[in-house]
C-alpha positions in Angstrom: 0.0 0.0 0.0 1.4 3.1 -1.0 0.7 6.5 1.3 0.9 9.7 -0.4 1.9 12.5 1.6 0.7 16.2 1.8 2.1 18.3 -0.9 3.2 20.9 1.0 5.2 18.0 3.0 7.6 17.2 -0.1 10.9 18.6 0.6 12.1 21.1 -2.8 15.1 21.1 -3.4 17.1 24.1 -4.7 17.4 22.5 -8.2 13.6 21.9 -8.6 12.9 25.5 -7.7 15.3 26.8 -9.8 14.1 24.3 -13.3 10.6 26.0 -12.0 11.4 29.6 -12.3 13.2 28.4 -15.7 10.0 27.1 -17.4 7.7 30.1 -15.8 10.0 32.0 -18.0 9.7 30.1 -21.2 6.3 29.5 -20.5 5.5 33.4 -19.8 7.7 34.6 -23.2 5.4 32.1 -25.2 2.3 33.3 -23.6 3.4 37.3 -24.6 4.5 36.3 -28.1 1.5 34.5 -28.3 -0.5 37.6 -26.9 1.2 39.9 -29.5 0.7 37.5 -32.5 -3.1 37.4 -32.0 -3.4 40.7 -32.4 -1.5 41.1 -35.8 -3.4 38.1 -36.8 -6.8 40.2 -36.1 -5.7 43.0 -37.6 -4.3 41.2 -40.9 -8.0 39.5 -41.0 -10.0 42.3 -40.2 -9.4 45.4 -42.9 -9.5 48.6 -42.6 -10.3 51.1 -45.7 -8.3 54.0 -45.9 -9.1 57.9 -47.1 -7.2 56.9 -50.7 -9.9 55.0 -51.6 -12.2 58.1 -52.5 -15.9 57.4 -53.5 -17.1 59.4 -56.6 -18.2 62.3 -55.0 -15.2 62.7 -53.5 -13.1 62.1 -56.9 -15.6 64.6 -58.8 -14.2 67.3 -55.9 -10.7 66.2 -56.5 -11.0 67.0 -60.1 -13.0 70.5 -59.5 -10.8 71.4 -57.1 -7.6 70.5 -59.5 -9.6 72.5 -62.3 -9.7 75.7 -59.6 -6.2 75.3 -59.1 -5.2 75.3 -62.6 -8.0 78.5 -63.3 -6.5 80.2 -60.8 -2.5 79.8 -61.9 -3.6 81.2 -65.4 -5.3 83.9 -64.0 -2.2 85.1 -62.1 -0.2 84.8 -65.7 -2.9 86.7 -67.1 -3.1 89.3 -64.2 0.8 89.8 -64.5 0.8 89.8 -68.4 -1.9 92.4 -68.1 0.1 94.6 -66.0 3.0 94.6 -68.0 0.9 95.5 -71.4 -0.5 98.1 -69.2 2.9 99.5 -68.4 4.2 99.3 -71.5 1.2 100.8 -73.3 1.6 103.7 -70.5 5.1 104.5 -71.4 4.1 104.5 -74.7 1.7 107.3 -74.1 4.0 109.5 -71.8 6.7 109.6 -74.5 4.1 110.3 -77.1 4.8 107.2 -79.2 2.6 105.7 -81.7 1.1 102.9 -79.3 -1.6 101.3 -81.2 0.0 97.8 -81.8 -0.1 98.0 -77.8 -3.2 99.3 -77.1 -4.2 96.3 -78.7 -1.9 94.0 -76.7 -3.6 95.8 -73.8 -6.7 95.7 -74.5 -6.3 91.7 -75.4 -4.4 91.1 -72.3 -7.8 92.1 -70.2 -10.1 89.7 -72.6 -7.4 87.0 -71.0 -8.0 87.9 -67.3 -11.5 88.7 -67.6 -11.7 85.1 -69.2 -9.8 83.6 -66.4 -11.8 85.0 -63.9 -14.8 83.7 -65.5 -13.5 80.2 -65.7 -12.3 80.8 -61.6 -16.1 81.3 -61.0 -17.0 78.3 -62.4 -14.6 76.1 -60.7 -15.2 77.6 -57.6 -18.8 77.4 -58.1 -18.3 73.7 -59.5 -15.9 72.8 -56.4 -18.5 74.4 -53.5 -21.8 72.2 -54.9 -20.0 69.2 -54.8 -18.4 69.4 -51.4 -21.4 69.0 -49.4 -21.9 65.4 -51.2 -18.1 64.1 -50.8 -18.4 65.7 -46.8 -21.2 63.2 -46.8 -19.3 61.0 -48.4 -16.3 61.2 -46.5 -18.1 61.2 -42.7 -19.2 57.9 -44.0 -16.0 56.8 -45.2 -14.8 57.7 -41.6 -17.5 55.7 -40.1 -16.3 52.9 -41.8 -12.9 53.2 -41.1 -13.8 53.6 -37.2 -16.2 50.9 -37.0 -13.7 48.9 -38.8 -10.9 49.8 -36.4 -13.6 49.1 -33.4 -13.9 45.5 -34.7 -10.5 45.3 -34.3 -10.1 46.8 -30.9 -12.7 43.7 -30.0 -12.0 41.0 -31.8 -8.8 41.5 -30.6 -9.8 42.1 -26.9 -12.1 38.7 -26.7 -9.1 36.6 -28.7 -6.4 38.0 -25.9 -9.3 37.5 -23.0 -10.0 33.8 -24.6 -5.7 33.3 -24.4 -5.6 34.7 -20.7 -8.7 32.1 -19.8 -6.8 29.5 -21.2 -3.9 30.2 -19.3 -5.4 30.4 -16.1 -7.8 27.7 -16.3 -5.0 25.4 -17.5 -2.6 26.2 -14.9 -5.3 26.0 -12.0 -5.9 22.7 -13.8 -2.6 21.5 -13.8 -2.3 22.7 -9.8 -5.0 21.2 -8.5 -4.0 17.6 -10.3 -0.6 17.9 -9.4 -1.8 18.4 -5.8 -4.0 16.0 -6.1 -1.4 13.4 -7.2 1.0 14.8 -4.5 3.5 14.9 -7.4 7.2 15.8 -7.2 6.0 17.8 -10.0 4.2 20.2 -8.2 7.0 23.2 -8.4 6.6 23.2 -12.1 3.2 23.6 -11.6 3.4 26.1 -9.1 5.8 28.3 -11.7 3.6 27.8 -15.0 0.6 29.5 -12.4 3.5 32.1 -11.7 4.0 33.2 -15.2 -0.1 32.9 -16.1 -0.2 35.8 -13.6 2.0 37.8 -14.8 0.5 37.2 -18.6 -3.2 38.2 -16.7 -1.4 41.7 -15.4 -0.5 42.4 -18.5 -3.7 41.7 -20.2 -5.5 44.1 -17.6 -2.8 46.9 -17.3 -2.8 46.9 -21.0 -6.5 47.3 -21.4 -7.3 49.0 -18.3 -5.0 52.0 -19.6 -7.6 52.4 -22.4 -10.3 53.6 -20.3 -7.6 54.8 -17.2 -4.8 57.5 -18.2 -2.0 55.8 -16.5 -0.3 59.2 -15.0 -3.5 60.1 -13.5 -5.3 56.9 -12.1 -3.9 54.4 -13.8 -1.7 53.2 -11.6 -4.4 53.5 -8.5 -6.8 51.2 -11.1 -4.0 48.4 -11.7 -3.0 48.7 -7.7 -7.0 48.5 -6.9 -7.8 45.4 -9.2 -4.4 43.4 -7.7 -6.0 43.9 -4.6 -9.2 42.7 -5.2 -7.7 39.5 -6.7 -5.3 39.1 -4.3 -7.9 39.0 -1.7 -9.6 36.5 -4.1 -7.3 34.1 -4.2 -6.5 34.2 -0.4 -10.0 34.0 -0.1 -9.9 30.3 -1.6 -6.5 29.5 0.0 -8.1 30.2 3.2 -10.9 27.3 2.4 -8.2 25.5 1.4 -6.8 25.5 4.5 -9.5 25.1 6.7 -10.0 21.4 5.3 -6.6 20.6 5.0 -4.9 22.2 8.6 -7.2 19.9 10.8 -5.8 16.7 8.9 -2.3 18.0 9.0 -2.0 18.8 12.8 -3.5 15.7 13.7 -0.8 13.9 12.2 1.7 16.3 13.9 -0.1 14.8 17.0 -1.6 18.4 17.8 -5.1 19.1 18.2 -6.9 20.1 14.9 -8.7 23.0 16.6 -5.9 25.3 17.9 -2.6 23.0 17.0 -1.4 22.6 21.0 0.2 19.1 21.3 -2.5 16.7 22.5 -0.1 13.4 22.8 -2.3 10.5 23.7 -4.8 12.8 25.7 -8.3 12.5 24.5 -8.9 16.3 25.2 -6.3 19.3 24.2 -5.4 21.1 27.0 -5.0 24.2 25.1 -8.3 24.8 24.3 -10.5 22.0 26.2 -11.7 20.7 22.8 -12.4 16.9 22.4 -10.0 15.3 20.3 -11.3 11.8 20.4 -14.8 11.3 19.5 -17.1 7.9 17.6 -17.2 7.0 14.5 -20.4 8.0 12.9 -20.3 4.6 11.4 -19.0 2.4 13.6 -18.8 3.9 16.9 -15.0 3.0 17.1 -12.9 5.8 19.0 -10.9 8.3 16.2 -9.2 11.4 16.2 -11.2 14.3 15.4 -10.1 16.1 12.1 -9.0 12.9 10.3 -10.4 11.7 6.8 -10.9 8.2 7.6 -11.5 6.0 10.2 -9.1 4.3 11.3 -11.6 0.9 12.5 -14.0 0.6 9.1 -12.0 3.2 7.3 -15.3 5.4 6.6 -14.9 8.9 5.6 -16.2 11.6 7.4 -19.7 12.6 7.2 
């Protein structure tokens, strides 16, 4: 018959702590590479249109706008062609020249500009009833864009969540059968849940500063929600030990109540508590706080 002791009653050596804190790291720069991946693996899946990728309205503006442009730059040439006819043509007069051949030149240089302003008007007016459609046009292109980034932001976010799950529910898994099985095995265990916490920090301080600036209460947030789990997980370590620290001082020989050595006595003298009481089954004397009897080898009701 083999007896299996406590696992907190294994000795640990050095070594074994030490190949434990090795694989929490491996195991925690797989879990962040992994966490990383995911999310250019969204991102690469979900796409995201861009502001190049102008719908008609928008193009039609692009062109009238380009045609505005290009009115304008020949009205400048025709505005400073104009004033040098008109200078010339003054001279012309002041000396008393014959200046007919540029009169003419003048008088052709302001058909130009009045011509280019026309054509100014037009583009202008062309560009300023087509912007209202391609602002439409591009507020819809930007809801698109953001809604298309949201998915992202989510997809990502339930993916990461869904990674940080597995993690913990695996290495809670892997704890409770390796203290189950009172394995030698148990360190590694131990160091794989190490690293899943650490991978679960990051997850929520990396989140949590989306909706927390972290120079203002960021740091408060992180602080406040390590608490709270903190106290969680005490919380079950506590149960833990109230089943397990009756069984474990009566093997010590103490009394499963307040631990004060009770020896063969069948009352502790610490705290006046029986320690000897029947078997609900068979009526046989047995230590209070053990698992089994040791007569029929019930368990305890």
């Amino acid at each position: 018959m083999r007896i299996r002791p406590d696992v907190e009653d294994i000795q640990t050596t050095r070594t074994e702590k030490l190949l434990a804190g090795v694989l929490a790291i491996f195991v925690l720069l797989g879990g962040l590479w992994t966490y990383q991946k995911l999310d250019d693996v969204v991102r690469s899946h979900v796409k995201v249109p861009t502001f190049q990728t102008a719908g008609p309205a928008s193009e039609r503006l692009s062109r009238a706008t380009f045609r505005e442009s290009r009115a304008e730059g020949r009205r400048r040439r025709a505005l400073q062609n104009l004033e040098l006819k008109r200078e010339a043509y003054r001279t012309a007069l002041e000396a008393k020249e014959p200046g007919a051949q540029l009169k003419a030149e003048y008088e052709a240089a302001q058909q130009e500009l009045a011509a280019a302003d026309r054509e100014v008007a037009d583009a202008q007016s062309e560009a300023a009833s087509l912007r209202p459609a391609a602002a439409r046009e591009q507020r819809r292109l930007s809801a698109r864009i953001e809604a298309a980034q949201d998915r992202q932001e989510r997809d990502s976010f339930f993916v990461r969540l869904g990674l940080t799950f597995a993690y913990i529910a695996g290495a809670f898994g892997l704890l409770v059968w390796m203290r189950r099985r009172t394995s030698r095995w148990f360190p590694l265990a131990g160091g794989v849940l190490v690293a899943t916490t650490i991978l679960a920090f990051v997850f929520a301080a990396d989140y949590l500063t989306d909706y927390v600036d972290p120079f203002d209460w960021g740091i408060a947030a992180i602080a406040g929600a390590g608490i709270v789990a903190t106290l969680l997980v005490y919380s079950g370590v506590e149960r833990y030990l109230i089943r397990r620290i009756p069984q474990r001082r009566v093997k010590r020989r103490q009394c499963p109540f307040c631990g004060y050595p009770v020896g063969e006595n069948t009352h502790c003298e610490g705290c006046g508590r029986e320690v000897v009481a029947p078997c609900t089954k068979c009526d046989a004397p047995r230590l209070v706080g053990t698992a089994y009897c040791a007569a029929c080898g019930s368990a305890s009701g």
